[in-house]
C-alpha positions as CSV (number, residue, x, y, z in Angstrom):
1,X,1.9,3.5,3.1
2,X,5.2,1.8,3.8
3,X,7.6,1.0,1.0
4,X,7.8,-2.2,-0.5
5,X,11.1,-4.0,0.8
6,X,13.7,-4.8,-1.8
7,X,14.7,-8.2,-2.2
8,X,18.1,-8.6,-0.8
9,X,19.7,-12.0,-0.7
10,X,21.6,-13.4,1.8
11,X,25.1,-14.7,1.4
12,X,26.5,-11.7,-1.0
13,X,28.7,-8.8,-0.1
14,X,27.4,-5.0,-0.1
15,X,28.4,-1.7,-0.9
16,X,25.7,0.1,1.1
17,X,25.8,4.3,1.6
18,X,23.5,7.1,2.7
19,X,24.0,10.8,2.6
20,X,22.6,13.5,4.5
21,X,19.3,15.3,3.1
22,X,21.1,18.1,0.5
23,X,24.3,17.3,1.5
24,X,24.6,18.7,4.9
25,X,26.6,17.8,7.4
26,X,25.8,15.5,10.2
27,X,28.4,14.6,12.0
28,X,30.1,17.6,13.6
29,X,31.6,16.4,16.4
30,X,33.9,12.9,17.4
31,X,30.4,12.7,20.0
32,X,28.5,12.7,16.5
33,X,30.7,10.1,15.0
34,X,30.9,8.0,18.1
35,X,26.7,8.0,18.7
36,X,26.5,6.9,14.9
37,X,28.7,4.1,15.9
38,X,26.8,2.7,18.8
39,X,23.9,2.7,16.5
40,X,26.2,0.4,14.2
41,X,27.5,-1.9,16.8
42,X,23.2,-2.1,17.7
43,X,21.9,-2.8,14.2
44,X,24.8,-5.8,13.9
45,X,23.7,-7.4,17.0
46,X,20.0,-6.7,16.2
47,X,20.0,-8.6,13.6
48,X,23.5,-10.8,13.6
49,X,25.0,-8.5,10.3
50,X,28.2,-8.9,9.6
51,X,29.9,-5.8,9.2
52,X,33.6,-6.4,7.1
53,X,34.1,-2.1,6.6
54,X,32.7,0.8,6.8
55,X,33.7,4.5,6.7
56,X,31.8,7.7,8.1
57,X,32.3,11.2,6.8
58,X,31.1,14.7,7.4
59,X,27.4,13.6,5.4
60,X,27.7,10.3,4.5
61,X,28.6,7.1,4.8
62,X,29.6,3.6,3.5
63,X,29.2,0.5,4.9
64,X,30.2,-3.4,3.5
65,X,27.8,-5.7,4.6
66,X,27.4,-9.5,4.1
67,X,24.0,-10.4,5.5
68,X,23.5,-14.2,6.4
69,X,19.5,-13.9,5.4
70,X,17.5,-13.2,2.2
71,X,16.3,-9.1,3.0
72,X,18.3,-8.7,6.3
73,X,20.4,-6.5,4.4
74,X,16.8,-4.0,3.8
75,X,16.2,-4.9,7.9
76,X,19.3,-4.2,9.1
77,X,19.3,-0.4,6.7
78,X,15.9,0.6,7.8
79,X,16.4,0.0,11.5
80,X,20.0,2.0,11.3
81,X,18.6,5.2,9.4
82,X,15.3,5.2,11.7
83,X,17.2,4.7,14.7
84,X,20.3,7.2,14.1
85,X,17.6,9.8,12.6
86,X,15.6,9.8,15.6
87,X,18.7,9.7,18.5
88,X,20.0,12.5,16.3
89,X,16.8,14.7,16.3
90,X,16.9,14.2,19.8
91,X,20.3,14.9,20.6
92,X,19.6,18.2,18.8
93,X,16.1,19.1,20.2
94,X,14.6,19.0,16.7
95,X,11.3,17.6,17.4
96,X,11.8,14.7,15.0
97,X,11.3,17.8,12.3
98,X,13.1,17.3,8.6
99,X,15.0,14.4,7.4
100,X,18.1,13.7,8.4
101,X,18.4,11.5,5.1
102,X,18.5,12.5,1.5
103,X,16.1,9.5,1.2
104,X,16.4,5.9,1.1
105,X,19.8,3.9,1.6
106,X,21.4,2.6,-1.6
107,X,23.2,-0.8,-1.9
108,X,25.3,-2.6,-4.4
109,X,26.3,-6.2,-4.8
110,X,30.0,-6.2,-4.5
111,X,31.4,-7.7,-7.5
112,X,34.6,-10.2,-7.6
113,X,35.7,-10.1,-10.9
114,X,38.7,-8.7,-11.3
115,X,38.9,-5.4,-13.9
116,X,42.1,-5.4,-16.6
């Protein structure tokens, strides 16, 4: 059974991250980074995400996202994870076996205030 969608709405900045399933590393080579970042450059056109930062490391990453739409935010996130997991169990001959991901992204509301 497929997990309910969060509600996500549009118009706000987010912290969003993933991390590899216990912490392994994932991207090993600058092909590994690179192939992560065509699936990026996808996902915003996919569904018209702006993208204002993101950084990728060893096993993880971090993305700021502004979606336009209520839930494009949980959209864009599911098709990047399912989409990078799969190219990646490919590119490694895995068979689609294991997770890639520690489990589902996570996602914050990027807060304005500013902190004395």
């Amino acid at each position: 059974m497929p997990r309910t969608t969060r509600h996500t709405p549009g118009g706000l900045v987010y912290h969003a991250l993933n991390r590899a399933n216990a912490r392994a590393k994932i991207f090993l080579s600058e092909g590994d980074y690179q192939a992560f970042e065509q699936v990026l450059v996808e996902a915003v056109e996919r569904v018209d995400m702006r993208l204002l930062a993101y950084c990728v490391m060893p096993s993880h990453w971090h993305l700021v996202l502004w979606p336009r739409l209520d839930n494009d935010l949980s959209r864009f996130m599911q098709w990047l994870t399912v989409t990078h997991a799969r190219r990646w169990h490919t590119h490694r001959h895995t068979g689609g076996s294991g997770h890639v991901y520690q489990g589902r992204f996570k996602s914050f509301p990027v807060q304005t205030e500013s902190y004395s």
